[in-house]
N, CA and C atoms as a LAMMPS dump frame, in Angstrom:
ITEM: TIMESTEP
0
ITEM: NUMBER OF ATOMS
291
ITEM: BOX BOUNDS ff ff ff
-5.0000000000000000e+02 5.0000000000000000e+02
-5.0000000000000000e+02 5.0000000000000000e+02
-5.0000000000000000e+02 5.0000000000000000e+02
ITEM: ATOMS id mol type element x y z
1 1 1 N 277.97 486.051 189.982
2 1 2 C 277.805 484.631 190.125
3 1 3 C 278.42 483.888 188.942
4 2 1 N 278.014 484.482 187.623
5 2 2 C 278.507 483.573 186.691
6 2 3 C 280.144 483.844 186.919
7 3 1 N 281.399 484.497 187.04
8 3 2 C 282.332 484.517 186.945
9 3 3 C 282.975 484.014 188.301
10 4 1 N 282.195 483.87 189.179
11 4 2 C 282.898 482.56 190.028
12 4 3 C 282.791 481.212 189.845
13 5 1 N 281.652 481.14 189.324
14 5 2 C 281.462 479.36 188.158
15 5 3 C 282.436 479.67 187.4
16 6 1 N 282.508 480.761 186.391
17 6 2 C 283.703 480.715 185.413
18 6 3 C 285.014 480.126 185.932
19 7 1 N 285.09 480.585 187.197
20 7 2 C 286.41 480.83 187.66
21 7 3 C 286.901 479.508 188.249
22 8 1 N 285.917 478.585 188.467
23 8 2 C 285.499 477.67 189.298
24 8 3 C 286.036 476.74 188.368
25 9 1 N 285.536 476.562 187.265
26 9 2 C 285.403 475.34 186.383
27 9 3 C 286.874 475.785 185.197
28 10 1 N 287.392 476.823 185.334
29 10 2 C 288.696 476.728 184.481
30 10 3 C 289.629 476.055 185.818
31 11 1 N 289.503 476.688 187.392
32 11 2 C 290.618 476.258 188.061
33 11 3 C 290.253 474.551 187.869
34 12 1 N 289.116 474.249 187.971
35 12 2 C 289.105 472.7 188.142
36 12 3 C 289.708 472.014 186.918
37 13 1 N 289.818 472.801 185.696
38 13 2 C 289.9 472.021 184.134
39 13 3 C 291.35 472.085 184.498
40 14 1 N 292.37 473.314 185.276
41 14 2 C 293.433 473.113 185.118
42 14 3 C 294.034 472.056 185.789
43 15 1 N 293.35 471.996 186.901
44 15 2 C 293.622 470.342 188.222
45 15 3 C 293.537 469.322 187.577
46 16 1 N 292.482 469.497 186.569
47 16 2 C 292.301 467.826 185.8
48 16 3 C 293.778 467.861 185.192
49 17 1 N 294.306 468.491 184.265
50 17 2 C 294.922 468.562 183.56
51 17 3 C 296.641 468.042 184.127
52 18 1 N 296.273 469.019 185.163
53 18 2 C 297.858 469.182 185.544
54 18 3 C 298.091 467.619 186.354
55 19 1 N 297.142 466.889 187.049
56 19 2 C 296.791 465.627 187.638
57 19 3 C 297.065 464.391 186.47
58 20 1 N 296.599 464.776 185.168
59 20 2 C 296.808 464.032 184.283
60 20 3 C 298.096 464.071 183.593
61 21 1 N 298.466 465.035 183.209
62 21 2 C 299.868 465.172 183.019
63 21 3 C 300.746 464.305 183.559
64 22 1 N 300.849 464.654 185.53
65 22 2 C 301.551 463.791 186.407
66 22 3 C 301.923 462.756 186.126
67 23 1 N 300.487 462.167 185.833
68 23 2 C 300.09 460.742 185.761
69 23 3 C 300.581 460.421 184.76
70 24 1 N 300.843 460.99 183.592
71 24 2 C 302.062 460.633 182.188
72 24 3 C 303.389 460.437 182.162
73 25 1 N 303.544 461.526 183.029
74 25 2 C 304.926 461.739 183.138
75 25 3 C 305.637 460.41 184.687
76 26 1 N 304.823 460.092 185.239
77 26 2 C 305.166 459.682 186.497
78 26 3 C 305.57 458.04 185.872
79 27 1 N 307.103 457.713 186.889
80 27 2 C 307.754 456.847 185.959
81 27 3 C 306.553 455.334 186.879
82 28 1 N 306.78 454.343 185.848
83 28 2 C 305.967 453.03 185.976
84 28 3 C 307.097 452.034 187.027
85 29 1 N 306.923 451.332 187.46
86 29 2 C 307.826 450.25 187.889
87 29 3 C 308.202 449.204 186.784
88 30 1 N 309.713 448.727 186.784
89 30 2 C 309.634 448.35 185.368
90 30 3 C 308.927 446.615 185.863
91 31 1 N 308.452 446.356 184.597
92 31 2 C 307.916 445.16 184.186
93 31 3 C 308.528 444.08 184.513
94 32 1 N 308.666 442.919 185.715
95 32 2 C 309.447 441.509 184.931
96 32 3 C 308.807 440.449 184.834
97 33 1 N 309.451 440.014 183.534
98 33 2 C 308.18 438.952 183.523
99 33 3 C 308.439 437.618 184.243
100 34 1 N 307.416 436.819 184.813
101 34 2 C 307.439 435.448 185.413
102 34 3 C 307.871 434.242 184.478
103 35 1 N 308.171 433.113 184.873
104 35 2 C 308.145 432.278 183.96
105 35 3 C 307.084 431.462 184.503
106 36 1 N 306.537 431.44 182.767
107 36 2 C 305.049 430.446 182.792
108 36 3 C 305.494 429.111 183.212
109 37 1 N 305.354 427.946 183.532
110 37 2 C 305.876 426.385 183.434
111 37 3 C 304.588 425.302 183.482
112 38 1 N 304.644 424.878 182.476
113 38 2 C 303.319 424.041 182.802
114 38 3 C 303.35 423.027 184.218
115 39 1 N 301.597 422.968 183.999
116 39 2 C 301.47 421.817 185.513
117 39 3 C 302.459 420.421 185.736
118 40 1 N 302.806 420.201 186.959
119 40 2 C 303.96 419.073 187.023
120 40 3 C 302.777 417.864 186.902
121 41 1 N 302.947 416.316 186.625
122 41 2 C 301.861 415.244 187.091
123 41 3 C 301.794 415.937 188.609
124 42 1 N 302.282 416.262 189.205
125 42 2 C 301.823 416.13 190.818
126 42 3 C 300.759 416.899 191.232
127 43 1 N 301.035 418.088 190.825
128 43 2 C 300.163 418.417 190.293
129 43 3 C 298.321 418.218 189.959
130 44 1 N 298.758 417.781 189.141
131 44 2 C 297.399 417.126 188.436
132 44 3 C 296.969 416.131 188.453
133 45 1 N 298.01 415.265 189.659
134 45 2 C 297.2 414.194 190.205
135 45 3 C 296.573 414.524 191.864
136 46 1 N 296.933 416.108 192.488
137 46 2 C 296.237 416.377 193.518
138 46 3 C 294.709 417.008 192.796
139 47 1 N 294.711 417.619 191.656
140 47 2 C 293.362 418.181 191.004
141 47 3 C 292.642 416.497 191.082
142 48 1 N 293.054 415.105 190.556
143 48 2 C 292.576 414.137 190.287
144 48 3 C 292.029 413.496 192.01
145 49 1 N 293.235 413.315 193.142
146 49 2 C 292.799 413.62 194.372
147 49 3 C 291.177 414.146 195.065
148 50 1 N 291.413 415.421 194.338
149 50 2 C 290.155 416.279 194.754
150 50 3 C 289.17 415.973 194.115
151 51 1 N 289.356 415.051 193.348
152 51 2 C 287.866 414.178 192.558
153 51 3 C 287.373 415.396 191.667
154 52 1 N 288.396 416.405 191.167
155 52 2 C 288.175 417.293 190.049
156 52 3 C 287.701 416.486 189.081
157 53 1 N 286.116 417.186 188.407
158 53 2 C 285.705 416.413 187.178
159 53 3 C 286.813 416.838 186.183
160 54 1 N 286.788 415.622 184.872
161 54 2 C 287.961 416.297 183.941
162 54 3 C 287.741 417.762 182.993
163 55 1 N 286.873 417.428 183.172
164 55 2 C 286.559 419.138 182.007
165 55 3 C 286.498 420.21 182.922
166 56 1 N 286.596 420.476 184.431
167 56 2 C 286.921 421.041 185.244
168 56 3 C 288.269 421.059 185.219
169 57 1 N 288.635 419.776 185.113
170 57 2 C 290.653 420.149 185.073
171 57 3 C 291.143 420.326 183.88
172 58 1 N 290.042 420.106 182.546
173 58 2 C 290.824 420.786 181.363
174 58 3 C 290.907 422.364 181.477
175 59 1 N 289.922 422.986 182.075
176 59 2 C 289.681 424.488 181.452
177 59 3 C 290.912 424.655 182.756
178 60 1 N 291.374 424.158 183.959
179 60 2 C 292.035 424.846 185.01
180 60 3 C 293.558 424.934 184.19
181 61 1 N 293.677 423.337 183.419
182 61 2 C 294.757 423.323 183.097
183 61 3 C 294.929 423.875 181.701
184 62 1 N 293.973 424.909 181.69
185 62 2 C 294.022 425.409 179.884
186 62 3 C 294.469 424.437 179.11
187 63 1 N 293.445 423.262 178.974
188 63 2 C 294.006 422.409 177.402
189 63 3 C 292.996 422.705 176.246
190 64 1 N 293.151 422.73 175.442
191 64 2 C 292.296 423.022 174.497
192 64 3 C 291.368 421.61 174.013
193 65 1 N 292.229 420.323 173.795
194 65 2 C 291.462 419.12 173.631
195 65 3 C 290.677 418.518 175.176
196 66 1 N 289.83 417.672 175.87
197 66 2 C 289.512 416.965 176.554
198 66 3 C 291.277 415.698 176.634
199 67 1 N 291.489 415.304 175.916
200 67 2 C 292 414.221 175.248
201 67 3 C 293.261 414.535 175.958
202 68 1 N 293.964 415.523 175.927
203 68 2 C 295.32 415.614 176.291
204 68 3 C 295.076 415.857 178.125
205 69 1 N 293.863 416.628 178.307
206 69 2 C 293.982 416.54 179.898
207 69 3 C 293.633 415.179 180.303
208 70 1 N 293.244 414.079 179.719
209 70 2 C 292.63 412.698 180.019
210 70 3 C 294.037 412.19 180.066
211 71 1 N 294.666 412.071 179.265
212 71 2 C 295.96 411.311 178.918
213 71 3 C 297.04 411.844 180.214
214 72 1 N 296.706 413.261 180.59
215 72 2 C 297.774 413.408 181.631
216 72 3 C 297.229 412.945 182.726
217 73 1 N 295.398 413.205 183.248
218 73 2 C 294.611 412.705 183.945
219 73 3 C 294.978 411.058 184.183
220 74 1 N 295.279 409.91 183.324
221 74 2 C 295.28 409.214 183.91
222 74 3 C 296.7 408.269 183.421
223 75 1 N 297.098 408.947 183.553
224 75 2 C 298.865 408.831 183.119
225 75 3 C 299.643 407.891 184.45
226 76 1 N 299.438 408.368 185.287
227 76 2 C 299.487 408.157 187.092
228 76 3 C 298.536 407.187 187.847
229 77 1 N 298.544 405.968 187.937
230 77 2 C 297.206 405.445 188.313
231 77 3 C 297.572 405.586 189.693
232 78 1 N 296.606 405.926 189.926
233 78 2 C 296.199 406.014 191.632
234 78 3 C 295.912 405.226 192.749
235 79 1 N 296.644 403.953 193.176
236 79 2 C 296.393 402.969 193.65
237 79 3 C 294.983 403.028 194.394
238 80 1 N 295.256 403.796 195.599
239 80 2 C 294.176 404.241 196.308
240 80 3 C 292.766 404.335 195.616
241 81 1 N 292.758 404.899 194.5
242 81 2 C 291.692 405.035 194.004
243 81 3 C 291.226 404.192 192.863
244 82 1 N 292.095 403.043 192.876
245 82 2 C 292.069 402.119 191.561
246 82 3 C 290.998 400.843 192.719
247 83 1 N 292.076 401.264 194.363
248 83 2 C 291.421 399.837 195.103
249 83 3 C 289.688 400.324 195.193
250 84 1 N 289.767 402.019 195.651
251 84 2 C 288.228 402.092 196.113
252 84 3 C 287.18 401.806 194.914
253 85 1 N 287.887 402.052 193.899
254 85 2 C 287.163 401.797 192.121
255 85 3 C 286.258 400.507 192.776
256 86 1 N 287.177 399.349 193.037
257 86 2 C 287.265 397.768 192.943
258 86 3 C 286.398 397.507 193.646
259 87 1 N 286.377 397.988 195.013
260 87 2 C 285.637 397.605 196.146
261 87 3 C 284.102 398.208 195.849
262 88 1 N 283.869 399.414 195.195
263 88 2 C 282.754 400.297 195.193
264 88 3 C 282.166 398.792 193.855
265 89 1 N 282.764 398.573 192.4
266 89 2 C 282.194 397.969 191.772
267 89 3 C 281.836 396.328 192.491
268 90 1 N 282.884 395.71 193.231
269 90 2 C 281.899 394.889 193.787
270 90 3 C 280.928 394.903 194.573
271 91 1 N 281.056 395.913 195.52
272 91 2 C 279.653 395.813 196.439
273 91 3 C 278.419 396.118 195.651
274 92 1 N 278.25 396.499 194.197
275 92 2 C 277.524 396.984 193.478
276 92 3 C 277.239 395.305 192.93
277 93 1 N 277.973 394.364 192.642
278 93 2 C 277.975 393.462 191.58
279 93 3 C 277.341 392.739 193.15
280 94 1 N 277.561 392.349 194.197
281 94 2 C 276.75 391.534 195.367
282 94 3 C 278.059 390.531 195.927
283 95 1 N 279.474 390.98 195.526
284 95 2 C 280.148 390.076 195.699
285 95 3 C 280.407 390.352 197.488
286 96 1 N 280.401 391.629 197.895
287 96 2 C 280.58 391.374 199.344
288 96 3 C 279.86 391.002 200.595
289 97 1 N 278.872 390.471 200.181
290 97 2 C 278.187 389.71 200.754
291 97 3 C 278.46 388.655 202.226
């Protein structure tokens, strides 16, 4: 019994081995790299669209300040959303009455 375990666990140490080897020797696909390009405004005025909070669109747009995703955040004014601004603060103020 013990020398078929023996026998057992060297053939398996050699499978590991010879499996790992392979796996060293076996060629990789070569690497290419992408080009990074930062976000276009268009971009980041569909994140603004989607009523993305800004510190939601800083960490998407990896900025490190608040300040620089604000500045691109509202770089673009958004008509659409400048009129619903207008309309939402007057019906609040009693002007549509």
């Amino acid at each position: 019994m013990r020398q078929v375990l023996s026998a057992a666990l060297t053939r398996a140490a050699r499978e590991e081995l010879i499996s790992r080897n392979v796996a060293r020797l076996a060629e990789l696909p070569a690497w290419e790299p992408c080009e990074i390009r930062p976000w276009s405004a268009d971009e980041v005025s569909l994140l603004k669209k989607l009523h993305v909070p800004p510190r939601d669109a800083q960490m998407i747009l990896g900025h490190a300040h608040i300040s620089t995703t604000m500045q691109i955040y509202t770089l673009h004014v958004d008509e659409e959303a400048r009129d619903d601004a207008l309309i939402g603060l007057d019906k609040l103020l009693g002007g549509g009455r």
